[in-house]
N, C-alpha and C positions, 0 to 999 in steps of 0.2 A: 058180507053185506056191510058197505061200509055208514057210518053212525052217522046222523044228521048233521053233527056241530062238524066232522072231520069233510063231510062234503060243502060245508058255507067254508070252511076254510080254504080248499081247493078253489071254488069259484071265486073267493076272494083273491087267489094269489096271480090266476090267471087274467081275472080283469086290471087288476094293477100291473101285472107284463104287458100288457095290451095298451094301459094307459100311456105308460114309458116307452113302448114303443114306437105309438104314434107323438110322441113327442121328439122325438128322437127325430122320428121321419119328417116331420113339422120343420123342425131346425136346418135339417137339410139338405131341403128346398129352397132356403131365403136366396137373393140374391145377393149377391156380395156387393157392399159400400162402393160408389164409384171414388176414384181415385180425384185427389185435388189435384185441379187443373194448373199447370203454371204458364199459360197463353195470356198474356194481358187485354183485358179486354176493348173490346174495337168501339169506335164512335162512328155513326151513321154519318156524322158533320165532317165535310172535309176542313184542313185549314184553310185559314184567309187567303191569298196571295201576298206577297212579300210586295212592298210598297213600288211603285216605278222609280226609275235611276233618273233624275232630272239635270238638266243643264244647270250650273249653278248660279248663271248669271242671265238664263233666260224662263227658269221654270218648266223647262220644254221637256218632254220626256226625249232621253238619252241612250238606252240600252248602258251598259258602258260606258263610264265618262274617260277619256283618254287621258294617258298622265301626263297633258302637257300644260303650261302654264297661263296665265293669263299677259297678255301682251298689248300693252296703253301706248300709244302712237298719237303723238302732237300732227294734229293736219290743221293745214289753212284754211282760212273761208274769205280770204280778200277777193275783189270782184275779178283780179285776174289769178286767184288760183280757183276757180268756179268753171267746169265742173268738178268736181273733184271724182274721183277713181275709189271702191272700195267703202264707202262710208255705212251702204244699205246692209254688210255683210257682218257689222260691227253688232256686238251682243250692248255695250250703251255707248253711248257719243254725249259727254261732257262740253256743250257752250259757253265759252268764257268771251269779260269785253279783255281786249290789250291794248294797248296805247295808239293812239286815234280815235279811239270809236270803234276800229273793224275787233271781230270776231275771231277767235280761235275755237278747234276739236282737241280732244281727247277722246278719239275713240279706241273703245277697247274691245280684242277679238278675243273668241275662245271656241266657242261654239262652231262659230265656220272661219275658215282661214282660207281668205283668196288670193288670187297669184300674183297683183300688186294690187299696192294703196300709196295716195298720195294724192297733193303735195306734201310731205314736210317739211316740217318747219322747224324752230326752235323752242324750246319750252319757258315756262314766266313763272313766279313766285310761288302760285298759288297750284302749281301741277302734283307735287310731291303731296299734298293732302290728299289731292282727289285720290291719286292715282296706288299710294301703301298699303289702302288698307286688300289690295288685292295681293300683293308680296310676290308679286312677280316680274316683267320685263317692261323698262319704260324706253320707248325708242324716238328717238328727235333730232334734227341735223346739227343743232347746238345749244351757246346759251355762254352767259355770263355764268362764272364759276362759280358763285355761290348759289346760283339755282341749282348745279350741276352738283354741287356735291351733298346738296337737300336733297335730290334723290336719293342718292345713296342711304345719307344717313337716316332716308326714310323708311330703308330698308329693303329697297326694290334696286335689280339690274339696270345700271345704265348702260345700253346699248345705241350709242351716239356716232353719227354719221363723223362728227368731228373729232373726234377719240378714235378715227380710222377701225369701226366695226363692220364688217361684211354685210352684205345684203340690201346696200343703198345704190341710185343708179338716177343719171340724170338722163331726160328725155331730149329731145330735140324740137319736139312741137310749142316746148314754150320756154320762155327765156329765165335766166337766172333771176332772183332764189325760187321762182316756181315750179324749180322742172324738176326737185328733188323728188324721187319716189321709193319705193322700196319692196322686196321681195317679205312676206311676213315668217313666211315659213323657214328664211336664210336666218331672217332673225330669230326666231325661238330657235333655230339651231344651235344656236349659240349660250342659249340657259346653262345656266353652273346648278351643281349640287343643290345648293341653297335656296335655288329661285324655279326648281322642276315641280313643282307640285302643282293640282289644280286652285283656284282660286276657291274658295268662301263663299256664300251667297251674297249676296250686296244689298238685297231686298226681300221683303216676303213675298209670297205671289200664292193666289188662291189655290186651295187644293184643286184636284179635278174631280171635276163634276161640280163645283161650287162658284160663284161668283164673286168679281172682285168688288172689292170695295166700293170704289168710284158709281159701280153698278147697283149695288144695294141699298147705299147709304147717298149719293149723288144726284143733279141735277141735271137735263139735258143741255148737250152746248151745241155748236156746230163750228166754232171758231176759238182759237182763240189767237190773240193779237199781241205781240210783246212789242218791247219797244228797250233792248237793250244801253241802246244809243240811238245819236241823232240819226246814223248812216246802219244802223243795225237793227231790221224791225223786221224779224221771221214771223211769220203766220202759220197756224197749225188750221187743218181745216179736216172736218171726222167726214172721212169716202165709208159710209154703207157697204157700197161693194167690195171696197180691197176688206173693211172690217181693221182698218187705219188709218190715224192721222197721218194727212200728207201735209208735205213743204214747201211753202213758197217763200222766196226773199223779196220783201214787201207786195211787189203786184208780180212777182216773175215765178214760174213753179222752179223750184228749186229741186235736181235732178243728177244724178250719176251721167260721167261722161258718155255712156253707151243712150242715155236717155230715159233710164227708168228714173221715177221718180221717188222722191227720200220720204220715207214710212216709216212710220216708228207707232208698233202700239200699245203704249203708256208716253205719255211727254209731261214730266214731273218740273214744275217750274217753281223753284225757291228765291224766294225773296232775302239777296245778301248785302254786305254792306262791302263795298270797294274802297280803295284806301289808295293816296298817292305814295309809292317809294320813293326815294332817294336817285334810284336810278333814269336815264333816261335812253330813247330808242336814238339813231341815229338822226331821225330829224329833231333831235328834240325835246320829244314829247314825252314827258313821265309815264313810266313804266306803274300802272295801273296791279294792286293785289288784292284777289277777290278774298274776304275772310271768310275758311270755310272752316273753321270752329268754334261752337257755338248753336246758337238755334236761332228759329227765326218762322217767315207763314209760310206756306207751301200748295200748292194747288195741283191737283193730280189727276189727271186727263186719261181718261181709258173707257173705249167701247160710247165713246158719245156721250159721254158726262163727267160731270168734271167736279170736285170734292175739295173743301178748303180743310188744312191741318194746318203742323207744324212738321219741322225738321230739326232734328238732334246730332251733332255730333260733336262727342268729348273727347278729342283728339286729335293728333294726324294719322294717328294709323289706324283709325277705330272705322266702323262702314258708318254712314248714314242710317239714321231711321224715320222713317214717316208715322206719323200718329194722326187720327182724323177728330171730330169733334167731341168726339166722345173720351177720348184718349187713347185707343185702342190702337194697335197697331195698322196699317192702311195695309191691306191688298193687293199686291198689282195682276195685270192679267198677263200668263204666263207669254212672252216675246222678247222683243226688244224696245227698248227705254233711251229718251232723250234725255239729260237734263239741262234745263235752259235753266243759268245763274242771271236773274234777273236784279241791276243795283237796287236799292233801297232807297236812294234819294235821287236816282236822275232816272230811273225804268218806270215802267208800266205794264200793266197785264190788263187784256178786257176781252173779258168771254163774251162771246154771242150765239 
């Protein structure tokens, strides 16, 4: 018979096996630690979209802007080289006076390149400003040699009908020097190393989805009235329906040879100061240079209203800029662009 204290010890040793036991058993059970994850963690949020590929010289969305270059073509506006061929296809069209009174283009294509344009003509003092800060092909039937080699040094191709460049062709429908025209596409063929690239933008132009300037900050027009010269007074007038100013030369709609009519929506009119050269045209008459660096007032026409600023430019080869009254940079709406260089002391501008 075993002694009391020798039986509490027994019960004693068995419950403490028991206790360890289920400890034991306790332990291993637990679930084992999940392992760290190395998946980076995901966002509900997709990304933005990568912004649209815009035309450079029209705002336009582009897909792909193609690598070819911007190409400034000198065309006529005397009343016999009217209509002209090509002008509606042009991304801006540069209005200069030249000696007489009559009118000259500088348009410039990139965006669309049609299968001719013309008349050309020959290019004047003041082309090599407008046309550097693009740094691309300037194409013209000729020219006194120190215009001609201001291109150059302005740092753009000349590609000159009289310098025997391909892609030039007289018509039959109308008589000498009007009947110059030219294939545009023969002429950017011809771009070197130097001058392949696309142009720069030349302007701001509203994001999408936002408003241009002239819209926001602007007052309504429905006209406006220049008066370059005595024989030189283009009229812009805002068509609702096309959702553009259209052309008339003074009472006549002013229109492409097939008959459409000449639209532009933004028509940016700077007030410049003209200058007599040295030089003169063959009847005579002094050869007229618009100064286009510097600054000066500006009036900027888009979507039916129209916005007084300024105009800046520190250079020949620098672009243009618009500022509105606040000093802000001005807007345009994303298309094609006039600019009518209006003189300073013999023009006029009057919106209605």
């Amino acid at each position: 018979m075993d002694h009391p204290q020798q039986t509490r010890r027994r019960l004693g040793a068995v419950l403490t096996a028991g206790v360890l036991l289920g400890s034991l058993a306790g332990c291993g059970s637990e679930a084992p630690a999940p392992a760290a994850s190395s998946a980076p963690a995901t966002s509900s949020t997709p990304p933005p979209p990568p912004p649209p590929e815009l035309w450079p010289l029209t705002g336009l969305e582009s897909g792909a802007v193609p690598p070819h270059p911007a190409l400034a073509v000198k065309i006529e506006n005397s009343v016999d080289a009217r209509p002209q061929t090509g002008l509606n296809a042009a991304d801006v069209v540069w209005e200069e006076v030249v000696e007489g009174g009559i009118t000259r283009y500088v348009a410039v294509y990139h965006s669309t390149v049609p299968p001719e344009i013309g008349p050309v003509r020959s290019i004047r003092p003041m082309d090599p400003a407008i046309a550097a800060p693009l740094k691309g092909l300037f194409a013209f039937s000729g020219g006194q040699k120190p215009y001609v080699d201001a291109v150059a040094a302005a740092g753009l191709q000349v590609v000159s009908q009289g310098a025997g460049a391909d892609g030039y062709h007289r018509i039959s429908s109308r008589s000498a020097p009007h009947n110059t025209y030219a294939d545009p596409n023969a002429l950017l063929a011809q771009a070197d190393p130097a001058h392949a690239a696309p142009p720069a933008p030349q302007f701001d132009y509203a994001e999408v989805g936002k408003e241009p300037t002239a819209v926001t900050a602007g007052t309504p027009a429905a006209t406006l009235q220049l008066s370059l010269s005595p024989s030189s007074r283009p009229v812009w007038t805002w068509s609702q329906p096309d959702g553009r100013w259209v052309r008339a030369e003074g009472t006549k709609p002013a229109v492409e040879a097939d008959g459409t009519p000449l639209r532009a929506t933004n028509v940016v009119v700077l007030r410049v100061d003209v200058v007599a050269t040295a030089a003169k045209d063959a009847a005579g008459n002094p050869v007229p240079e618009t100064v286009m660096v510097g600054s000066g007032e500006a009036l900027i026409a888009t979507a039916g209203r129209t916005l007084t600023g300024r105009w800046t430019k520190d250079g020949v080869g620098d672009r243009l800029f618009l500022t509105g009254p606040d000093g802000n940079q001005v807007r345009l709406a994303a298309g094609n662009t006039w600019i009518e260089l209006v003189p300073n002391r013999s023009g006029s501008v009057t919106v209605g």
